[in-house]
C-alpha positions as CSV (number, residue, x, y, z in Angstrom):
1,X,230.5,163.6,125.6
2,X,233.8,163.6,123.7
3,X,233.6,167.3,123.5
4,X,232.6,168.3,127.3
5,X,235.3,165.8,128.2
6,X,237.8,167.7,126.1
7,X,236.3,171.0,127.2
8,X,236.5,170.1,131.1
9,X,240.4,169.0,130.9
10,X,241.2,172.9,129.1
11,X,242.9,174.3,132.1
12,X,242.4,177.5,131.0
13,X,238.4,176.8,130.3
14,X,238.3,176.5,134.6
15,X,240.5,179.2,134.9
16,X,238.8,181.9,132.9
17,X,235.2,181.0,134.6
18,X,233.5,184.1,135.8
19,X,233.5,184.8,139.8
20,X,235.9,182.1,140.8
21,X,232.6,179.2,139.5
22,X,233.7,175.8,140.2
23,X,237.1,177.1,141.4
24,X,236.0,175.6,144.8
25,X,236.8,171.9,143.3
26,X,240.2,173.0,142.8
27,X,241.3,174.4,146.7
28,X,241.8,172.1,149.2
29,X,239.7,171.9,152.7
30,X,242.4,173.5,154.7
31,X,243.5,176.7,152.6
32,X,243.5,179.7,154.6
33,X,244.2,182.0,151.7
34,X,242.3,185.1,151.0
35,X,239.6,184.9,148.0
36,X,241.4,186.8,144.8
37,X,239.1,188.4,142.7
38,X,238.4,187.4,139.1
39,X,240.0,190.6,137.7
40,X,242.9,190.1,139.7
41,X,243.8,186.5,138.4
42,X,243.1,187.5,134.7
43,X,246.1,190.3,135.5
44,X,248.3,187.9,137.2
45,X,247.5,184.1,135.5
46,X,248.7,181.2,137.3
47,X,250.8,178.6,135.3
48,X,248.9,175.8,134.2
49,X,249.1,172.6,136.3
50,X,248.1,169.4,133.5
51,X,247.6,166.7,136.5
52,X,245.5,169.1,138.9
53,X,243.2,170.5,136.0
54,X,243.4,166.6,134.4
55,X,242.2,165.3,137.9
56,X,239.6,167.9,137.6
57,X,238.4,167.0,134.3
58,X,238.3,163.6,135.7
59,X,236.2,163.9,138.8
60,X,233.8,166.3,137.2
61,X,233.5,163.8,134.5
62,X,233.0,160.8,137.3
63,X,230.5,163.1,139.0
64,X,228.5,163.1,136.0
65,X,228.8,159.9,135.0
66,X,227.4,158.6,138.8
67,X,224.5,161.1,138.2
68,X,223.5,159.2,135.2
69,X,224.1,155.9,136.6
70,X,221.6,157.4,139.1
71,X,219.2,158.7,137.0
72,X,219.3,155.2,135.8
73,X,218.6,153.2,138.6
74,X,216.0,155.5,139.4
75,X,214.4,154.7,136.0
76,X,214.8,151.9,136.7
77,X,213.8,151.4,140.6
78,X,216.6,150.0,141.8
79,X,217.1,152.8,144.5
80,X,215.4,152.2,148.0
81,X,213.7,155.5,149.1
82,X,212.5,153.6,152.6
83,X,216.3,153.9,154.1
84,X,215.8,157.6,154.5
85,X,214.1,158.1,157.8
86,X,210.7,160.2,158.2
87,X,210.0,162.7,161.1
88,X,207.1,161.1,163.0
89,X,203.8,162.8,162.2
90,X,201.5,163.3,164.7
91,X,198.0,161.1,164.7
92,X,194.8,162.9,164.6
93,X,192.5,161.7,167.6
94,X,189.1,159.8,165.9
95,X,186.4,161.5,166.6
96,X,183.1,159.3,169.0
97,X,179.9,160.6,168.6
98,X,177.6,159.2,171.3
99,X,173.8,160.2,170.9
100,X,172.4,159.9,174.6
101,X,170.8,162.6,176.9
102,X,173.0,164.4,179.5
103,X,172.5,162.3,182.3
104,X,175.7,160.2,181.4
105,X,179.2,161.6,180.6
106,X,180.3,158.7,178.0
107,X,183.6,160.9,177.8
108,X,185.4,159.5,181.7
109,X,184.5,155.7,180.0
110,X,186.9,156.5,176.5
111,X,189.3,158.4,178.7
112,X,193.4,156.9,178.2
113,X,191.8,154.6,175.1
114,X,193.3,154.7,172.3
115,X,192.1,153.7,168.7
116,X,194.3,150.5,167.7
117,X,196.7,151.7,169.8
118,X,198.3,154.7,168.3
119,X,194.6,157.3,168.1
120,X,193.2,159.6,170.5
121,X,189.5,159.4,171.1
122,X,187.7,162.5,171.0
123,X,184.1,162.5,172.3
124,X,181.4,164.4,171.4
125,X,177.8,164.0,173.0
126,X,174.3,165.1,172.1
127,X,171.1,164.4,172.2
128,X,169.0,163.5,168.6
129,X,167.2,167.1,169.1
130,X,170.8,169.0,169.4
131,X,171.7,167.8,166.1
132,X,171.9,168.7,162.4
133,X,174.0,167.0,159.3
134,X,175.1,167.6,156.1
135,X,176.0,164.0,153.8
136,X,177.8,163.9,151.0
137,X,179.2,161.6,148.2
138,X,182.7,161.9,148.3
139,X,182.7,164.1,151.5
140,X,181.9,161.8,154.2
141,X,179.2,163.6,156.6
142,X,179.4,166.9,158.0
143,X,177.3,167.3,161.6
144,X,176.1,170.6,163.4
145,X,175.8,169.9,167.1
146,X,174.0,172.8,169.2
147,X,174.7,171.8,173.0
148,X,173.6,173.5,176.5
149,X,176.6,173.5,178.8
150,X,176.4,174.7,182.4
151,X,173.7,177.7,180.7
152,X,176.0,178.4,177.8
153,X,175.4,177.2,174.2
154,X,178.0,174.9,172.4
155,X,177.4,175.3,168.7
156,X,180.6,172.9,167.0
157,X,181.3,171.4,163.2
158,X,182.5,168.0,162.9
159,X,183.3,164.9,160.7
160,X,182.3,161.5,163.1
161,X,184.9,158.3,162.9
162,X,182.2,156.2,164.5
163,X,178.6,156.8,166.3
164,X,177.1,155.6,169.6
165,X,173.8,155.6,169.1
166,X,171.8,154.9,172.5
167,X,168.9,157.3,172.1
168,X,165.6,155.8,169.9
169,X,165.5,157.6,166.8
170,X,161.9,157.6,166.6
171,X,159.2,157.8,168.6
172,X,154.9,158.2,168.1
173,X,154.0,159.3,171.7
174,X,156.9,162.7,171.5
175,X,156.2,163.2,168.5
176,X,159.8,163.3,167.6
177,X,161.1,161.4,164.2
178,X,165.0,161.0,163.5
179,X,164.9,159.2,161.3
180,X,166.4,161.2,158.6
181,X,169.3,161.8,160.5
182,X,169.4,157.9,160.4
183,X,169.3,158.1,156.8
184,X,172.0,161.1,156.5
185,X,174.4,158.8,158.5
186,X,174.2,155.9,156.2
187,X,174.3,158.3,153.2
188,X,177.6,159.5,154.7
189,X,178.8,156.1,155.2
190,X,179.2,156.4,158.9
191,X,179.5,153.5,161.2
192,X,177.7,152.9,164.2
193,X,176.4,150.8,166.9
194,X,174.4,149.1,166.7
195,X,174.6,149.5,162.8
196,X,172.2,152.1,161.0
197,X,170.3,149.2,159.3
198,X,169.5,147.4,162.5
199,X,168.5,151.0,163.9
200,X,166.3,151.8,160.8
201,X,164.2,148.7,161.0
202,X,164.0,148.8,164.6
203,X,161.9,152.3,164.2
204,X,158.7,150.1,163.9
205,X,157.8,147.6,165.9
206,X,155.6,145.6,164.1
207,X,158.5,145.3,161.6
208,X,160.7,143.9,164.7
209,X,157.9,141.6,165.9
210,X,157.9,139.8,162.5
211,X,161.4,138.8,162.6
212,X,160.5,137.4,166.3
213,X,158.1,135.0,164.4
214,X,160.8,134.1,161.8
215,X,162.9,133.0,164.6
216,X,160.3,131.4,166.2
217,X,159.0,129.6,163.2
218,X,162.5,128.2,162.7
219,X,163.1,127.3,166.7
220,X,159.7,126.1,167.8
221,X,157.2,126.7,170.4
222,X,159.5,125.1,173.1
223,X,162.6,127.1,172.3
224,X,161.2,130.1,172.0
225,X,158.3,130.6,173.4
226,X,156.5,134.0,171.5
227,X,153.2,135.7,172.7
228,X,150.5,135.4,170.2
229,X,149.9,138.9,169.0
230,X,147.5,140.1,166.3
231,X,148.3,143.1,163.6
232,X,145.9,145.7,162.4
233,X,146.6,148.4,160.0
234,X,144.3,150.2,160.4
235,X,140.9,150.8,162.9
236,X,139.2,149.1,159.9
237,X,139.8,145.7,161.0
238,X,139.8,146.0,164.6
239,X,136.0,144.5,164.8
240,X,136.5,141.6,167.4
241,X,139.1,139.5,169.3
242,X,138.3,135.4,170.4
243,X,139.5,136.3,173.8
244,X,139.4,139.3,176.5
245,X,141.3,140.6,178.2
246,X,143.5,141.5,176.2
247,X,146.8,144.6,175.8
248,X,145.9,147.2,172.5
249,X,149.4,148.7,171.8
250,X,149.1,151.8,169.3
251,X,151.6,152.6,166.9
252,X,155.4,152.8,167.7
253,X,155.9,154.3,171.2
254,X,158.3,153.3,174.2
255,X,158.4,152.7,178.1
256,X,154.6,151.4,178.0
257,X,153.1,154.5,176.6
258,X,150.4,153.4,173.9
259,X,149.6,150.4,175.8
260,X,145.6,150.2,176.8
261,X,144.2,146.6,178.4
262,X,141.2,146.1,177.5
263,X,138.7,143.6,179.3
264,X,135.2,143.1,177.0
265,X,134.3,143.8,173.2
266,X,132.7,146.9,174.1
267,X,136.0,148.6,175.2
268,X,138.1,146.9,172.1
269,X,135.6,149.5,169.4
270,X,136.0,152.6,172.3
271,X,139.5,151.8,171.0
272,X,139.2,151.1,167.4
273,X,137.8,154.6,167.8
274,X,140.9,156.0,169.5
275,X,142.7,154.2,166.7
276,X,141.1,156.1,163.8
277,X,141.7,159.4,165.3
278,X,145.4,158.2,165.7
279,X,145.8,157.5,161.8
280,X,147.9,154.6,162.7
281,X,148.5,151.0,163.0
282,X,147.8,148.9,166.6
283,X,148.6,144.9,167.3
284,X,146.5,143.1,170.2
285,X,147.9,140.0,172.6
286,X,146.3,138.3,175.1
287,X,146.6,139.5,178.6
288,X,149.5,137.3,180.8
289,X,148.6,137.4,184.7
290,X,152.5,137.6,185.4
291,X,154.5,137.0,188.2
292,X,157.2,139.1,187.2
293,X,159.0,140.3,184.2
294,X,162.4,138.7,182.5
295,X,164.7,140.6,180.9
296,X,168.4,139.0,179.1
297,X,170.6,141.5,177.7
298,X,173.6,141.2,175.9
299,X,176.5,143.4,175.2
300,X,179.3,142.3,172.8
301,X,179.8,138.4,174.7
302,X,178.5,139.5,178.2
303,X,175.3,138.2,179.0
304,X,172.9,139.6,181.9
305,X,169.7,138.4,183.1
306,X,167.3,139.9,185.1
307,X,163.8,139.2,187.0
308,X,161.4,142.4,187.5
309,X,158.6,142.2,189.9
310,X,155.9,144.8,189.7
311,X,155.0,146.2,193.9
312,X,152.8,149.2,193.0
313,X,150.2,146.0,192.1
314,X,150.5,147.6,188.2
315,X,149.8,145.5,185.3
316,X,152.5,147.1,183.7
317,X,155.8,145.7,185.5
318,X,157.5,148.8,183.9
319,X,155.5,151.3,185.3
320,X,155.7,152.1,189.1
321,X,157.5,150.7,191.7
322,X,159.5,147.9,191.2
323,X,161.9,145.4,192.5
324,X,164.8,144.3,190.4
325,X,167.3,141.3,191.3
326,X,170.0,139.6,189.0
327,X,169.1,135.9,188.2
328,X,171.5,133.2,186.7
329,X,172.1,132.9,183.2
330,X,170.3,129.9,181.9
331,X,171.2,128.3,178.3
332,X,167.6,128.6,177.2
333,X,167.9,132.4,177.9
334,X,171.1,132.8,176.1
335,X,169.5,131.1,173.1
336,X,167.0,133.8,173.7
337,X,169.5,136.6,173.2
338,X,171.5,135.0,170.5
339,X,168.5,134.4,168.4
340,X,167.3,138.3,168.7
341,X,171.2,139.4,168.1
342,X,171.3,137.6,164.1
343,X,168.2,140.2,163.2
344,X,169.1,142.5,160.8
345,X,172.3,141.4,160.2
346,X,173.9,141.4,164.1
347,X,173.0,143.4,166.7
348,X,176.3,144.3,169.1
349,X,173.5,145.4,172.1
350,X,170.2,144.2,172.5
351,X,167.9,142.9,175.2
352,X,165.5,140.0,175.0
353,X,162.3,141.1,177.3
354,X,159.6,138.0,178.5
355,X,156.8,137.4,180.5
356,X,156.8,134.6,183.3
357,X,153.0,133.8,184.0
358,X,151.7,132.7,187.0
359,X,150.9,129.6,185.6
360,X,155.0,128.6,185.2
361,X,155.1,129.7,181.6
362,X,157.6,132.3,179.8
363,X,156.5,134.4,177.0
364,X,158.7,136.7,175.2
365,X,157.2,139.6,174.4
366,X,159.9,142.3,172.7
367,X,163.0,142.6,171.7
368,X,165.3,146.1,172.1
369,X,168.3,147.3,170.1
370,X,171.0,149.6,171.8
371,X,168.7,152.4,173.0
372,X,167.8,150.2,175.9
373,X,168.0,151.6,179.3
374,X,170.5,150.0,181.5
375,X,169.4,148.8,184.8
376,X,170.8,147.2,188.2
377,X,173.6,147.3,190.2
378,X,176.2,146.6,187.0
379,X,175.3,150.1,185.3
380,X,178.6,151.2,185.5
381,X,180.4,147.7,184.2
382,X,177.9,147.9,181.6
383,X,178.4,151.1,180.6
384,X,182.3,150.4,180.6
385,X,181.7,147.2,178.6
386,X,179.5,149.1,175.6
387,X,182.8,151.7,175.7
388,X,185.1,148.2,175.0
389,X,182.8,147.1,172.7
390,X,183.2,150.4,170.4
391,X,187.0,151.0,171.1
392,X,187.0,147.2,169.7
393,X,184.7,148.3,166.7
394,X,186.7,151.1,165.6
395,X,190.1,149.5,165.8
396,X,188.6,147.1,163.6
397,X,187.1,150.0,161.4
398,X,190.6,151.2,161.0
399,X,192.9,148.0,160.7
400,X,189.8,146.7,157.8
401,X,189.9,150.4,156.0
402,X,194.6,150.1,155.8
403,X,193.8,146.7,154.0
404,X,190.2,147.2,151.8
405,X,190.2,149.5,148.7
406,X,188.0,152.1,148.5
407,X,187.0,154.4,146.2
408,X,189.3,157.1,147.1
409,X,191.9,154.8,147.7
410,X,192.6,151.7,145.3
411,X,194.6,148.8,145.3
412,X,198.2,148.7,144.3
413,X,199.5,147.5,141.7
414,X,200.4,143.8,141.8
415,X,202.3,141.5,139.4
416,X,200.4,139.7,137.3
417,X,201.3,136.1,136.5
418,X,203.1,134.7,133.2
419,X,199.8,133.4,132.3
420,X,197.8,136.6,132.3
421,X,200.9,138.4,130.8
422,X,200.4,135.9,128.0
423,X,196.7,136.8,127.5
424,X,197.0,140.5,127.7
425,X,199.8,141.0,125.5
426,X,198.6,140.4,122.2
427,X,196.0,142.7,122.9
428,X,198.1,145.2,123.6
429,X,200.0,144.9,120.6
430,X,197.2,144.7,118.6
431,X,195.7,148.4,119.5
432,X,198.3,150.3,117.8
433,X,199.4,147.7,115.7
434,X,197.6,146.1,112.2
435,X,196.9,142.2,112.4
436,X,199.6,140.7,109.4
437,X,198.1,139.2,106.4
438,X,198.1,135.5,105.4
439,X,201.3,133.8,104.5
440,X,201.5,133.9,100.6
441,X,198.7,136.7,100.3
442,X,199.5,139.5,98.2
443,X,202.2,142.4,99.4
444,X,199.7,145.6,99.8
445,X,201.3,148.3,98.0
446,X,203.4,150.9,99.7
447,X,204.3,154.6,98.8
448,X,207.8,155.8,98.9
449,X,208.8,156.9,102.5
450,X,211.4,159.5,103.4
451,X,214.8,157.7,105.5
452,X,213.5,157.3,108.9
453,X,216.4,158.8,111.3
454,X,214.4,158.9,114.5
455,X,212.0,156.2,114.5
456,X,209.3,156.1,117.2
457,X,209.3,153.1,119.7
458,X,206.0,151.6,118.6
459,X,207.2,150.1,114.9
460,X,204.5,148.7,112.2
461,X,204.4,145.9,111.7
462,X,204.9,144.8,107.9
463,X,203.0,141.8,106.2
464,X,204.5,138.4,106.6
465,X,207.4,137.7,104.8
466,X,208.6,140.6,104.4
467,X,210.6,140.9,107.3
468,X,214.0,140.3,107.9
469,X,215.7,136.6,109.1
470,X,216.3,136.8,113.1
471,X,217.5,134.1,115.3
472,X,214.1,134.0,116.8
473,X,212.8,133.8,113.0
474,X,213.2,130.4,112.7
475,X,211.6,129.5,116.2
476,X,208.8,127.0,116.6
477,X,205.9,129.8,117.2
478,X,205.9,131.2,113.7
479,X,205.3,127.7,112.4
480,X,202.0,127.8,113.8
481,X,198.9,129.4,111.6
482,X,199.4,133.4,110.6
483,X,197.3,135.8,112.6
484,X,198.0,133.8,115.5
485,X,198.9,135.8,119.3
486,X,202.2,133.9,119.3
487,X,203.2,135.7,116.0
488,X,201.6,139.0,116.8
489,X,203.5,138.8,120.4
490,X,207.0,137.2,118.4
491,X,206.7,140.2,116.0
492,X,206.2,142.9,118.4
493,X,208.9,141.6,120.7
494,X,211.4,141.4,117.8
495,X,210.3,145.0,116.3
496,X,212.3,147.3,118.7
497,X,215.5,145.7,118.5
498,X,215.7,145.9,114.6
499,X,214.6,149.1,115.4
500,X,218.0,149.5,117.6
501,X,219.9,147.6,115.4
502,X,219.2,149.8,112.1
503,X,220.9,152.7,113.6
504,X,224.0,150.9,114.2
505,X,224.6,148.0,111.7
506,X,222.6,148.5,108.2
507,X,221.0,145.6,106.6
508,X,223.7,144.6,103.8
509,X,221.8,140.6,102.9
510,X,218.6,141.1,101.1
511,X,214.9,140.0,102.3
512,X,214.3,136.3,102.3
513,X,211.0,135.8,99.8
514,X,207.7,134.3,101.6
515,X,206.4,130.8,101.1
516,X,204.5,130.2,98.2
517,X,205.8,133.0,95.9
518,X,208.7,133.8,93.9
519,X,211.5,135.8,95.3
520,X,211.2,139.2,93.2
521,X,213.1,142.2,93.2
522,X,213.9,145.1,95.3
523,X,212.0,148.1,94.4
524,X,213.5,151.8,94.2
525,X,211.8,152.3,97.5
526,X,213.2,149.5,99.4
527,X,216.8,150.3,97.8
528,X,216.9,153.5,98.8
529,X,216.0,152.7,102.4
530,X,219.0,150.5,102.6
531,X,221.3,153.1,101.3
532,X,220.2,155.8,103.6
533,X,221.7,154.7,106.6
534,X,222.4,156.9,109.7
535,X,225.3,157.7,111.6
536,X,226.6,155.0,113.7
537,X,227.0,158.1,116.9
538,X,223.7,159.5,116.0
539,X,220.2,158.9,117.8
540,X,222.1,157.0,121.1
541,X,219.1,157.9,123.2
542,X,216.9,156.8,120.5
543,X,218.6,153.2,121.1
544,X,218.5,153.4,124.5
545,X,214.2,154.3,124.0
546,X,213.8,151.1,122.0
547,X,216.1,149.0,124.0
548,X,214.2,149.6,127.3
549,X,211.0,149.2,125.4
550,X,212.0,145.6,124.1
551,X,212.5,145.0,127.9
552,X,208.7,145.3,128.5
553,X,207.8,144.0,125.2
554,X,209.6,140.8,126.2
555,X,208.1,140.2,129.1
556,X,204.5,139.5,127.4
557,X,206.0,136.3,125.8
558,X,206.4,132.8,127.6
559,X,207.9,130.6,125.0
560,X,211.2,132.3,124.6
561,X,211.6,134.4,128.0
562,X,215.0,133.6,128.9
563,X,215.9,134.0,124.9
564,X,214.6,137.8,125.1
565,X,216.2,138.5,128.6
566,X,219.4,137.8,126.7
567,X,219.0,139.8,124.0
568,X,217.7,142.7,126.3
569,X,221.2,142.5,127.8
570,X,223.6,142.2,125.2
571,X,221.2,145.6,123.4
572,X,221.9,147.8,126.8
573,X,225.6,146.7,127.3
574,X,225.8,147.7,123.4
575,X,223.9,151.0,123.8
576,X,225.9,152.1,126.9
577,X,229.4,151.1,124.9
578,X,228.2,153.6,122.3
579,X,227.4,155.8,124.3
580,X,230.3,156.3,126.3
581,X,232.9,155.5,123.3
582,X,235.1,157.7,121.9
């Protein structure tokens, strides 16, 4: 530094400097004079002018001392990169997928929403038929969509935010089974409404009816009032029923295909018949002479309710011609709903679909996930409120995924307390570092060793008491029993700064002897070590390496934390007087 600051206040060092370099420091802002070139002031030097080419020397020498005072703090982290301002980057919309048939344009109900207010929505509709996926690990999920618009085919590639799913995934009677496009959205971890588990288990009915009799095991008869229904897996046990007439339903199916009333025992083997050509399983229940059909649905907190009366004179209310009215929301009927909704871990949509006989009684018959139709005069408000509902589940998606780690994205680091700092250290030290002996245990034997000049930052630790004396020497901790974590963490915390210190001052007092043995003398070795000390202006940065590694070492111990800040002081304002001394 000496030199370079010698070397920078030559004038003629600036003056002879090749194509006028750094000869811009020395013009003022408001010369008009024409460049000279470099040939021309080596004919025709200039006399030398000590206080400019001095005030040169100077600010070059200022300019690099602020750049290292820089590079410092940013060492360090002391410099705030947040006050720069960044150019607004534009959000990429999230991308809807809504599975539903083309009768309904879900895009007009997501139109002007925005994702947590700051994302787009983009939706994309298809049917289950129009669509093919790809899942991977790491990748997310990858879908194919093959669309029909106005007689010309959409083929597009995309990676779905979120999924509406209001289409059943599988079906008996069309012969069309989705459900491994189910599966390839949950292997993708996609999410959806209503959720891809509730969707799964909702592909067999059987499977749906036995929660129903969970809940109605837990609630009662009164509460919830469930039609007795009887399962067969096969045509094997479908030999007789107590009572006729009664409704055979086969295998998984929708809008009341599959569903056969039978009135004597004669009919019920016709159908066991029909059952084993079907390879599947069938449930019975008895027949209900209804009066008209009940039907609660619930999307998000908005509860519907809805009375169905059969005019075609059909058995089946949901076949034929039909009048449909709104009734009034009754707290049994919401109890229905919010029973059906805790199934599978929530359902966001469902409807809860019962029976009133003729005889005053209700009987609740099925339950339906988010594939059910919509119906009355409120299509449009429902449809709108099932839009709400998923605007509300993806800004949730996206304020929960800025706060929870995932694998692609961990947590920050955080500051660990004193007391964990005080359990991990000595572990730490004690990777790179051998465990010291017993007090009083024999000295192991060691070979000579060249003068170490540039010692490394991680120091070995030598057996007890052989150390030198140090203020934090005589400290409480290395009372306590050898081996201990105090002692490793006191000897790796005091190991760097003798490290500093032997470049600097050299030991002149010799070593204390260790309890419990005679003092004995020096060996050649250990002689020879202390005369072989380095220059006092040699290995700075060295110093500088050991004294900001004493600052981490020293925050591992507890005992004597303000003690070490100290010292980590006084060792920096030491290092940077050395540094910058003449």
């Amino acid at each position: 530094m000496n030199f370079l600051r010698r070397r920078l206040s030559d004038s003629s060092f600036v003056a002879n400097l090749p194509n006028g370099y750094m000869m811009d420091l020395q013009r003022p802002d408001n010369s008009t004079s024409s460049p000279v070139s470099p040939a021309t002031e080596r004919k025709h030097p200039q006399p030398p002018q000590p206080s400019h080419s001095s005030s040169t020397g100077t600010s070059i020498f200022s300019s690099i001392s602020s750049a290292m005072k820089q590079t410092t703090q940013a060492a360090a982290g002391l410099i705030d990169h947040s006050a720069s301002p960044t150019p607004p980057v534009a959000q990429k919309p999230k991308i809807l997928l809504v599975i539903d048939d083309a009768h309904t344009d879900w895009a007009k109900y997501f139109q002007g929403k925005k994702v947590n207010g700051e994302f787009d929505i983009r939706v994309e509709q298809a049917e289950f038929s129009e669509l093919n996926l790809a899942a991977y690990v790491t990748g997310g999920c990858m879908v194919d969509m093959q669309v029909m618009r106005n007689g010309t085919k959409v083929v597009r590639s995309f990676k779905p935010d979120f999924v509406l799913i209001r289409q059943h995934a599988y079906s008996m009677a069309l012969g069309e089974d989705f459900r491994s496009l189910i599966i390839g959205l949950q292997y993708g971890g996609i999410h959806t409404v209503n959720s891809l588990y509730s969707i799964y288990n909702f592909c067999s009915k059987p499977w749906v009816f036995s929660q129903l009799i969970k809940i109605f095991n837990s609630l009662g008869p009164e509460k919830f009032p469930l039609v007795e229904q009887t399962f067969f897996p096969s045509h094997k046990q479908m030999l007789t029923t107590p009572n006729f007439p009664v409704v055979v339903k086969l295998g998984h199916a929708h809008a009341g295909m599959g569903k056969v009333k039978v009135e004597n025992q004669h009919d019920f083997r016709d159908m066991a018949s029909i059952v084993a050509m079907a390879k599947t399983y069938a449930t019975s229940e008895p027949f209900i002479d209804s009066k008209y059909d009940i039907r609660i649905q619930k999307i998000g907190s908005n509860y519907k309710a809805y009375m169905r009366t059969s005019i075609s004179g059909n058995w089946k209310a949901n076949t034929g011609s039909a009048m449909l009215e709104q009734i009034a929301m009754t707290e049994r009927y919401r109890l229905w709903a919010d029973a059906c909704a805790e199934m599978f871990g929530g359902l966001d949509i469902c409807a809860v679909k019962a029976v009133h006989s003729k005889d005053g009684k209700d009987y609740i018959i099925e339950v339906m996930d988010s594939s059910m139709p919509l119906i009355g005069e409120h299509v449009e408000e429902d449809r709108q409120l099932i839009a709400d509902l998923v605007v509300s589940k993806m800004t949730q998606l996206v304020i929960t995924a800025g706060s929870t780690p995932s694998p692609l994205r961990p947590w920050p680091p955080q500051v660990q307390p004193a007391s964990m700092k005080s359990q991990t250290g000595p572990q730490l030290g004690q990777l790179s570092q051998p465990r010291p002996p017993p007090q009083g245990g024999p000295r192991q034997p060691q070979g000579p060793q060249p003068p170490r000049t540039n010692a490394p930052p991680q120091q070995r630790l030598s057996p007890q008491g052989q150390q030198p004396q140090s203020p934090q020497s005589t400290s409480p901790q290395q009372q306590r029993s050898p081996g201990s974590p105090q002692q490793v963490r006191s000897a790796t915390g005091s190991s760097p700064v003798q490290a500093s210190k032997a470049g600097m001052f050299p030991p002149q007092q010799p070593r204390p002897p260790a309890q419990g043995r005679a003092p004995s003398q020096p060996s050649p070795t250990e002689t020879s070590k202390q005369q072989a000390t380095p220059h006092p202006h040699l290995n700075k940065s060295q110093s500088l390496t050991n004294t900001f590694s004493i600052s981490e070492s020293s925050q591992r111990g507890n005992a004597n934390e303000d003690e070490a800040k100290a010292e980590t002081i006084r060792n920096l304002r030491k290092s940077f007087a050395s540094l910058f001394s003449d």
